[in-house]
C-alpha positions in Angstrom: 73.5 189.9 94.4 75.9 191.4 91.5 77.9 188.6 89.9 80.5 189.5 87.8 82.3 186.7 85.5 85.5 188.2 84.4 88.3 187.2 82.0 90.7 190.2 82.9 93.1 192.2 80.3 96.1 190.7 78.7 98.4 193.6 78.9 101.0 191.8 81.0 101.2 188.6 79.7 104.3 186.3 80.6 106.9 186.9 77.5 108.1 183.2 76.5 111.6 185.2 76.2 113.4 188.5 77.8 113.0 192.0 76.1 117.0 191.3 74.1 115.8 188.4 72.9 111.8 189.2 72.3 112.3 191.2 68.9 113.6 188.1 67.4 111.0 185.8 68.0 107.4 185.2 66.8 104.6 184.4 68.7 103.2 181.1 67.7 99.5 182.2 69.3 97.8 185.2 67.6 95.2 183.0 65.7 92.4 185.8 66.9 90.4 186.3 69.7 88.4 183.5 71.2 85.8 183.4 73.8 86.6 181.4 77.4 84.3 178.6 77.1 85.0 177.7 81.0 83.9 181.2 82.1 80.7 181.1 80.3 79.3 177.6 81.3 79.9 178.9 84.7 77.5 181.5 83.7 75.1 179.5 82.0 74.8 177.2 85.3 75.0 179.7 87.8 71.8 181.1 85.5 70.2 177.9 85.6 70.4 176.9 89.1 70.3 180.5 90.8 67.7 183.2 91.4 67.5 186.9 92.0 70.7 187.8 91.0 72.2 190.2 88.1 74.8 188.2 86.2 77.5 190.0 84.3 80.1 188.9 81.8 82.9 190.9 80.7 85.7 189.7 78.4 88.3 192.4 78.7 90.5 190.5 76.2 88.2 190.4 73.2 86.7 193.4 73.9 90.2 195.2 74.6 89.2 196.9 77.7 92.5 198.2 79.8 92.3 198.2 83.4 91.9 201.4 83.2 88.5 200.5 81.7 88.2 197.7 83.9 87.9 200.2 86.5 85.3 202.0 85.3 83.2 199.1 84.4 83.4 197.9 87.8 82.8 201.5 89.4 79.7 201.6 87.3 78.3 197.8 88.1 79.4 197.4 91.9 79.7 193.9 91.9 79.0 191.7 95.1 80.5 188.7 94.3 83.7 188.7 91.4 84.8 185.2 89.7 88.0 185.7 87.6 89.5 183.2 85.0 92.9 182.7 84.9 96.0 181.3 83.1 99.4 181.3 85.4 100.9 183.2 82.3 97.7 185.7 82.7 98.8 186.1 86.8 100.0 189.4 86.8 96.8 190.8 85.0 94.6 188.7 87.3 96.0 190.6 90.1 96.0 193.8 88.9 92.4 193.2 88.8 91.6 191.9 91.6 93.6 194.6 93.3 90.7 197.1 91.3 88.0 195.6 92.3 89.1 195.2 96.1 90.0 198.7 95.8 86.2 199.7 94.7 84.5 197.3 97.1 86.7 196.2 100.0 83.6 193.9 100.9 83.4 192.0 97.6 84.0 188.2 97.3 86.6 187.5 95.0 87.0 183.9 94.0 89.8 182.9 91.6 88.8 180.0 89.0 90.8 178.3 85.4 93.5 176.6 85.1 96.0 178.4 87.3 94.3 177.3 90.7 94.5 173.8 89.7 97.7 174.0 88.8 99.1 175.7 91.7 95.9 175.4 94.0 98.1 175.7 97.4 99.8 179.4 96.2 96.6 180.2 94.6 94.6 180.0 97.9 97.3 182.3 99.6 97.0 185.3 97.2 95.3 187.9 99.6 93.2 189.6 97.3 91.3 186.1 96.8 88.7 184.6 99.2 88.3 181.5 97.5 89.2 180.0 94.8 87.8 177.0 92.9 90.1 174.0 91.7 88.8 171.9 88.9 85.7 172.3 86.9 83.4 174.9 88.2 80.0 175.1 87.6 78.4 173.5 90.5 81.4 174.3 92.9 80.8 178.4 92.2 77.3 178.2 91.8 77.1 175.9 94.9 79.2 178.7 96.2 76.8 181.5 95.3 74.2 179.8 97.3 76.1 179.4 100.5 77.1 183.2 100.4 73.3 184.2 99.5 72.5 182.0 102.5 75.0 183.2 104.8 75.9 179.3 105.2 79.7 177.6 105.5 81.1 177.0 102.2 84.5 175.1 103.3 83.1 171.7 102.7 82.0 172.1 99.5 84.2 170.2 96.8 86.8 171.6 94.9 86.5 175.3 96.8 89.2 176.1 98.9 90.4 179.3 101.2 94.0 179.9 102.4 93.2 178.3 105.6 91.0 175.4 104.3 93.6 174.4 102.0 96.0 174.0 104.7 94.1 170.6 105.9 95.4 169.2 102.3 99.1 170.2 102.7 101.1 167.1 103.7 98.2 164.4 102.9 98.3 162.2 100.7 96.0 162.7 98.3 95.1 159.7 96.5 95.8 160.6 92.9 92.9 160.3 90.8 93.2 158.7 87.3 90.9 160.9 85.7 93.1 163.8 86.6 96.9 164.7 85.7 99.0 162.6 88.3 100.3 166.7 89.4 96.8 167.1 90.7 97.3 167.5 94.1 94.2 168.5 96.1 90.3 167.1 95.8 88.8 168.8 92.6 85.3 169.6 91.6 84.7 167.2 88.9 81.5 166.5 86.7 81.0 163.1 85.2 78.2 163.9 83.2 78.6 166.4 81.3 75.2 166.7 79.2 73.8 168.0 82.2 75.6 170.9 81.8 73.5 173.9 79.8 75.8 175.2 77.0 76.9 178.5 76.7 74.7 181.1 76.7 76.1 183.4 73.6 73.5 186.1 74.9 76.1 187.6 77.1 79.0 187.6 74.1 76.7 188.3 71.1 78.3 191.8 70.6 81.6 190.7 70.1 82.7 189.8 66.7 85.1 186.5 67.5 87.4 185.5 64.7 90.4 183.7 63.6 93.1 184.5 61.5 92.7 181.3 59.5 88.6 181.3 59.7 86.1 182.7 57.2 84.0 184.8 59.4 84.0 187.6 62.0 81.1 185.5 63.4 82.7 182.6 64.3 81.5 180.9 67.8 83.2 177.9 69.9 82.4 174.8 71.5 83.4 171.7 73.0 81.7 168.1 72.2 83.8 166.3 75.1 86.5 166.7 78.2 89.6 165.9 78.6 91.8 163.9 76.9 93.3 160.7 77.9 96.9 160.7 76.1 100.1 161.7 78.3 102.4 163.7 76.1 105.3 164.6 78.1 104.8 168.8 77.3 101.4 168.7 78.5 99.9 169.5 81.5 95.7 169.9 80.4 94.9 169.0 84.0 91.6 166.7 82.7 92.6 163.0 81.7 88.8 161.4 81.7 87.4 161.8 78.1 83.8 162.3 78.6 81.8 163.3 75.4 78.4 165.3 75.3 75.9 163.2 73.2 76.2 164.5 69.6 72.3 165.6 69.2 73.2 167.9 72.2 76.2 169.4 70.5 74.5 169.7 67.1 71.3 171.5 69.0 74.0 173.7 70.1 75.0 174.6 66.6 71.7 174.9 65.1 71.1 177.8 67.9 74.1 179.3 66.8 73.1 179.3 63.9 69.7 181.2 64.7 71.8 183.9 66.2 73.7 184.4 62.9 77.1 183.2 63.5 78.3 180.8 60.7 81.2 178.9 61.6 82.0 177.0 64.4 85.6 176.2 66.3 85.7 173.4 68.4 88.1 173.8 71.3 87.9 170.3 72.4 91.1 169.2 74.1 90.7 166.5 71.6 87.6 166.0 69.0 88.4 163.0 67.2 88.8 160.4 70.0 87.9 157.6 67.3 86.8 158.2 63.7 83.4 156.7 64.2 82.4 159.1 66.4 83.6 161.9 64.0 81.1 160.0 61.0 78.5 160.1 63.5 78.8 163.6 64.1 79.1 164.0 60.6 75.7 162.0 60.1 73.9 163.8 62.5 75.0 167.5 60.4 73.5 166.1 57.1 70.4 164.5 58.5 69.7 168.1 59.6 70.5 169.9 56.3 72.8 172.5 58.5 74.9 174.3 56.2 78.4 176.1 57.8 81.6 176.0 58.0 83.3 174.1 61.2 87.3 172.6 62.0 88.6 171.1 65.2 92.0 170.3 66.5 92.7 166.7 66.7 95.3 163.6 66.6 96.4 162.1 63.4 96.5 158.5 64.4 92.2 158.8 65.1 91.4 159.8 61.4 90.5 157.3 58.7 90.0 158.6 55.1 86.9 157.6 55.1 86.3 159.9 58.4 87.6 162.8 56.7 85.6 162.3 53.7 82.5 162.7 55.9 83.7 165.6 57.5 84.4 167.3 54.6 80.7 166.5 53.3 79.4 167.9 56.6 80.9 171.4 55.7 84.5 171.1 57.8 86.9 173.3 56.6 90.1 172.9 58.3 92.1 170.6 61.3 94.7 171.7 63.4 96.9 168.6 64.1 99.8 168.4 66.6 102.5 167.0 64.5 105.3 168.3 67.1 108.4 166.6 65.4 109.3 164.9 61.8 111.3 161.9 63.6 110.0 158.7 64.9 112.6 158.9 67.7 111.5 162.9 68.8 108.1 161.5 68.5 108.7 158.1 71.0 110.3 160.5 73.2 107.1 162.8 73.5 105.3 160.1 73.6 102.9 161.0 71.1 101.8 157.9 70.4 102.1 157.4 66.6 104.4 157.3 63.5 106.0 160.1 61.3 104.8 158.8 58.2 101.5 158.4 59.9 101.4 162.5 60.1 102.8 162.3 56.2 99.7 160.3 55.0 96.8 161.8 57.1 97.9 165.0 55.7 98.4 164.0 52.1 94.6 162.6 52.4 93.5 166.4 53.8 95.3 167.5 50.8 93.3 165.1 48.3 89.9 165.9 49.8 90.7 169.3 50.0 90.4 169.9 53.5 92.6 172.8 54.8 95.7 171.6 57.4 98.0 173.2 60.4 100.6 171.7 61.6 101.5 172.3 64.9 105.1 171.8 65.2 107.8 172.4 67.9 111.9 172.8 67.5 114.5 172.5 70.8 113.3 169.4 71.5 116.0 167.0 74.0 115.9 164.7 70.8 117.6 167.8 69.0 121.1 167.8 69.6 122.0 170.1 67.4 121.0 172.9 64.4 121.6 170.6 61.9 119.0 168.2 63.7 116.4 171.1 64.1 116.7 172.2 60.5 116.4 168.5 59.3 113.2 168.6 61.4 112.2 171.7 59.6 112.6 170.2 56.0 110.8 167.2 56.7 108.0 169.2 58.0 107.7 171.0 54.9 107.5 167.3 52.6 104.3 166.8 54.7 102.9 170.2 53.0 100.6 171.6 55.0 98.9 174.8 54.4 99.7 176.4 57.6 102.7 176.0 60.2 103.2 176.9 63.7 106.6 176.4 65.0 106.9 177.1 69.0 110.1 176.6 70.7 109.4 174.1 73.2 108.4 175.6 77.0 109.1 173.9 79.9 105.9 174.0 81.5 105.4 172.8 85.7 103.0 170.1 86.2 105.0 168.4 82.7 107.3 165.4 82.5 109.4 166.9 80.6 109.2 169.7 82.9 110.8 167.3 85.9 113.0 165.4 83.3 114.7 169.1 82.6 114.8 169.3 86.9 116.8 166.2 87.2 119.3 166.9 84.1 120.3 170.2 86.2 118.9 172.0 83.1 116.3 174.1 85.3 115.8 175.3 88.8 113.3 173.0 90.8 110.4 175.4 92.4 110.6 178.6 89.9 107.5 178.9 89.1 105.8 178.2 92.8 108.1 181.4 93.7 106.9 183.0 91.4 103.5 182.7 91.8 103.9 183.8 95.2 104.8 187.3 93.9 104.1 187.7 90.3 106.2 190.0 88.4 107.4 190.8 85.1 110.7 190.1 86.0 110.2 186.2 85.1 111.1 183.9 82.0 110.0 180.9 81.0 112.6 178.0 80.5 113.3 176.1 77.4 115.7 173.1 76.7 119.4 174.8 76.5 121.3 171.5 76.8 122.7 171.7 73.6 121.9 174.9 72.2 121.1 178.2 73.8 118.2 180.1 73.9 119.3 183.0 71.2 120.6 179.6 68.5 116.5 178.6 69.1 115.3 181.8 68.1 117.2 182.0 65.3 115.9 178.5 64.2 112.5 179.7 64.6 112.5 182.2 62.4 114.4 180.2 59.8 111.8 177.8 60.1 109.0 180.0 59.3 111.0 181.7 56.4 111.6 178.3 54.7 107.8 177.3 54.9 105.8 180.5 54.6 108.3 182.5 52.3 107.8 179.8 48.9 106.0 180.9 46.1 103.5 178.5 46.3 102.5 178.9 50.2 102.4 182.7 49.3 100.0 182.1 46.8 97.8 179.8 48.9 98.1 182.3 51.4 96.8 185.2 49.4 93.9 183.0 47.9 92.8 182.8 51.1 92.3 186.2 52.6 89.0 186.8 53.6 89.3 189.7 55.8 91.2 193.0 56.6 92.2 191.5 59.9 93.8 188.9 58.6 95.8 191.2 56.2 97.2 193.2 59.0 98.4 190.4 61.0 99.7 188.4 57.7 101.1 191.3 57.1 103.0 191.7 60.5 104.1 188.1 60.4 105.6 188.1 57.3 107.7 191.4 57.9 108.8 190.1 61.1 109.9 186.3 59.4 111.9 187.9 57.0 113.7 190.3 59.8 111.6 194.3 59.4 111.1 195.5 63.0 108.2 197.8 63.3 107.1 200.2 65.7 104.2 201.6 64.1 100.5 200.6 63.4 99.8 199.4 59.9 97.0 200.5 58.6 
């Protein structure tokens, strides 16, 4: 058989705000173009643990194919069976798509995988264009899949698979809730408990694509994942996987010396959470520089599971840069997300990054319930900018489904209970995501945003910093953007 992976275009994309409101604010996510880890270990297992079959992998995203283009592609290959990734924000595009491809090959199995199904696995299975989908982690469920099709054999009882009818059996049961999952998990998911004997990514079918990030030093930049999951509950998160398992570090360090055979030179890891303890971070470290591998690597990680002493070995192993999630400046916004750890915490772990020289983003958030007011947002804002870091996100906080602060904002009367499982019903673009307007509106929040990136990007020395650090004409253009939309210069034109 023909199996297609897909991760399908991104023109349609759910806007965090409405078209009168969208020129205002600033996207807090175009940090480049990554590759979707999930789709490819799918790949790499189906290719271990199947035979006879043409696997194909196209990332529309990266590789900016329209559906227009998607149609071609798939007029040209003909695909049998069709697994698509997805993101609930990404629904309307993973439609679209599916619509092509049952268009080209009204026989073709269509099986919808990611986040979305486990997030909203009962709607998910009702989508007509789908046959199956797949809730949880998929690489045995879809390749276990692939095998009952081949075999003409009933695939309803594997795990973590589902059809609009199979699901049915699951409405109405109680599902006992599963501590490695979020408690929102609602069905039986495919799960894998040991993740080393999963095969990593194989990079063969993405080595065309030139990945990067705005705030790397490559255009060969590839990503990975040392563990699963992560076990803290902050009230804005919903990342469905609450078991932290880890790969054994001489796995993940094989992986990077292979990457580094196929001439990429700095590595991302998109772990959910990389530094579960400092020792483990050292003994990643250890294992770099017994091996002599020289590159550049940063992860995204918690500030209360560094030491100094763990960042002093990771900046001896070659890391560059960590993205922490700060989210607020007060010990009482903080408590309330339940982040788990101290504001001056986040003050001294980034003061020892800026010692050692290691490069930091804070990942911050404003219209939080604890902020009742602009003067509380923009006190947020200053206290943010004491911590110095060298680069700032500020999102306006989204109120996600499948959150506690999500069904906190429900029972204040503050949002409509079941939004989102309409929607998902019937995607449109007629659809906007909901923020906390209990004491300021939505239009006061943009505002604050964009204040808030003025004050910390638009000082002399963060300009300076900024400029230093420019190592490609990518990253000029979209600096470039950035800063003429912070300081209020529309644009309707390509630069460059």
């Amino acid at each position: 058989m023909k199996i297609l992976i897909l991760n399908p275009p991104n023109e349609n994309t759910l806007s965090e705000f409405s078209d009168e409101k969208s020129d205002e604010y600033i996207e807090t996510d175009d940090f480049g173009k990554f590759p979707p880890l999930g789709a490819l270990y799918v790949l790499s297992y189906l290719e271990q643990y199947t035979r006879g079959h043409d696997l194909f992998f196209k990332d529309c995203v990266a590789e900016n194919v329209t559906h227009s283009g998607l149609r071609d592609y798939i007029d040209l290959i003909r695909p049998d069976v069709v697994g698509i990734t997805s993101f609930t924000h990404s629904l309307i595009d993973v439609m679209m798509s599916a619509k092509t491809v049952r268009e080209l090959n009204p026989a073709v199995h269509l099986c919808l995988g990611g986040h979305h199904p486990i997030a909203f696995p009962f709607e998910a299975a009702q989508l007509k264009e789908f046959d199956t989908i797949v809730v949880g982690e998929g690489e045995i469920a879809f390749t276990q899949l692939i095998n009952a099709i081949e075999q003409k054999k009933i695939y309803t009882d594997i795990r973590g698979v589902y059809t609009k009818d199979t699901i049915k059996k699951c409405k109405g049961n109680e599902y006992k809730k599963d501590s490695r999952f979020l408690h929102k998990v609602c069905v039986p998911p495919a799960y894998i408990e040991d993740i080393n004997s999963i095969p990593p990514p194989n990079r063969e079918y993405i080595k065309h694509i030139n990945y990067q990030s705005i705030v790397g030093v490559s255009s060969r930049l590839a990503t990975m994942i040392s563990s699963r999951g992560c076990p803290f509950r902050c009230t804005f998160c919903d990342v469905p996987l609450k078991q932290y398992r880890k790969r054994d570090i001489k796995l993940v360090v094989d992986e990077i010396e292979f990457c580094l055979k196929m001439g990429y030179d700095e590595m991302h890891f998109y772990d959910d959470l990389f530094n579960i303890t400092p020792e483990r971070v050292i003994q990643f470290c250890d294992e770099i520089k017994r091996r002599d591998l020289r590159f550049k690597w940063d992860f995204r990680g918690r500030v209360d599971r560094v030491t100094f002493n763990s960042l002093k070995r990771f900046k001896e192993a070659g890391g560059r840069m960590i993205s922490f999630g700060i989210e607020t400046g007060t010990d009482e916004g903080l408590k309330e997300l339940k982040k788990g750890f101290k504001s001056e915490q986040a003050r001294e772990v980034l003061k020892w990054c800026r010692d050692l020289g290691i490069i930091t983003i804070a990942d911050y958030m404003i219209g939080l319930p604890s902020e009742k007011s602009a003067q509380d947002i923009k006190a947020n804002i200053n206290q943010l900018i004491t911590y110095d870091p060298d680069y700032a996100q500020f999102a306006i906080l989204s109120l996600y489904p499948n959150t506690e602060i999500y069904e906190q904002a429900i029972r204040k009367g503050l949002i409509k209970s079941g939004k989102w499982n309409e929607w998902v019903m019937d995607p449109s673009a007629d659809f906007e995501i909901d923020h906390w307007n209990e004491f300021l509106s939505t239009p006061d929040l943009v505002r604050l945003q964009r204040l808030a990136y003025r004050k910390f990007y638009l000082r002399p020395k963060i300009i300076f910093r900024s400029l230093l650090r420019i190592t490609s004409f990518y990253e000029l253009k979209t600096k470039i953007r950035g800063a003429l939309k912070v300081i209020g210069i529309r644009f309707n034109v390509k630069i460059f």
